[in-house]
C-alpha positions as CSV (number, residue, x, y, z in Angstrom):
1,X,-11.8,-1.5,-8.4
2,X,-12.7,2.1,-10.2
3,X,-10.2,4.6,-10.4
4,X,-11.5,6.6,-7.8
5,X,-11.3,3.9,-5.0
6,X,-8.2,3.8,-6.1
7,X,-7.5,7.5,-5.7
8,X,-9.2,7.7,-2.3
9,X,-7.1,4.3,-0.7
10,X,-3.5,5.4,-2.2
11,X,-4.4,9.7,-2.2
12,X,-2.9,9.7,-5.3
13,X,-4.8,12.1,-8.3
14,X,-7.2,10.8,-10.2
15,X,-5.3,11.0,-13.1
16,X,-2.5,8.9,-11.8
17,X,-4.8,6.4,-10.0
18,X,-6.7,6.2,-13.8
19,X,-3.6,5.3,-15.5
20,X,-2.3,2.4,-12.6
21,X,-5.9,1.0,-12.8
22,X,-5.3,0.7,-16.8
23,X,-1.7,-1.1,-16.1
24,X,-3.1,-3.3,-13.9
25,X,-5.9,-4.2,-16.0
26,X,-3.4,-4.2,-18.7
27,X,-1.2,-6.9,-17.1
28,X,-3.9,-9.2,-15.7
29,X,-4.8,-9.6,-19.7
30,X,-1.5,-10.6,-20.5
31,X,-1.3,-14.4,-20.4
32,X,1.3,-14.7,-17.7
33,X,1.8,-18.2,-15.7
34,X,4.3,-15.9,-13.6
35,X,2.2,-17.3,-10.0
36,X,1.2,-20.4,-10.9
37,X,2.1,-22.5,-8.4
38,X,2.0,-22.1,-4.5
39,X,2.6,-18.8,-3.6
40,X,2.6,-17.1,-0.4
41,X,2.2,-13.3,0.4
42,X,2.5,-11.4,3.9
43,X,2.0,-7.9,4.7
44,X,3.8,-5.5,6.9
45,X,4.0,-2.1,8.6
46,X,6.8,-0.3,7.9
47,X,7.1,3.1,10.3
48,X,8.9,2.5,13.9
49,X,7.5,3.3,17.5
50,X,6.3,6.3,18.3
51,X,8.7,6.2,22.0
52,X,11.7,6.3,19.8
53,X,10.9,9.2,17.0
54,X,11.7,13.0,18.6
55,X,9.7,15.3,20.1
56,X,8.9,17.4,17.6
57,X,8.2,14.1,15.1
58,X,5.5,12.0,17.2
59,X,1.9,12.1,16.6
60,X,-0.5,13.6,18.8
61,X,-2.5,11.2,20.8
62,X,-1.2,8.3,19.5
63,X,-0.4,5.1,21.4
64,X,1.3,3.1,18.7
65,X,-1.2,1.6,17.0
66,X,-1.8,4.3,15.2
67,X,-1.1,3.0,11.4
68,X,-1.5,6.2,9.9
69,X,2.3,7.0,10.2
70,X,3.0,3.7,8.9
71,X,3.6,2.4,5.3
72,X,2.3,-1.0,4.6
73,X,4.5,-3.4,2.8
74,X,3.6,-6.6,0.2
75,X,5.5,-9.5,-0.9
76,X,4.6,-12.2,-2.5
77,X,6.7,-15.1,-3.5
């Protein structure tokens, strides 16, 4: 993924997306066996329902599924 994918999917600068692009590449070089067995991942949205934020806090036209007020979470174990 370039850099400015990267910058456009996390609205980060490019600047900061360039230098995480160069980590990661940087770590998928290093010979690591850190996953080398099974391992599972799941993904989540982290942001609570729109009926339970105030007023002045909800989104316009939004009936909760609306996942731009949501963080998305990773795991992988």
């Amino acid at each position: 993924m370039s850099a400015k994918e990267l910058e456009r999917q996390l609205g980060v600068t490019y600047k900061c997306a360039y230098r995480i692009a160069k980590q990661i590449r940087k770590l998928f070089d290093e010979n690591v066996s850190i996953l080398t067995d099974i391992v599972e991942t799941d993904e989540t949205y982290i942001g609570g329902k729109e009926a339970n934020k105030h007023k002045n806090k909800k989104t316009p036209n939004n009936q909760d599924r609306l996942l731009k007020t949501k963080s998305s979470v990773l795991r992988a174990v």
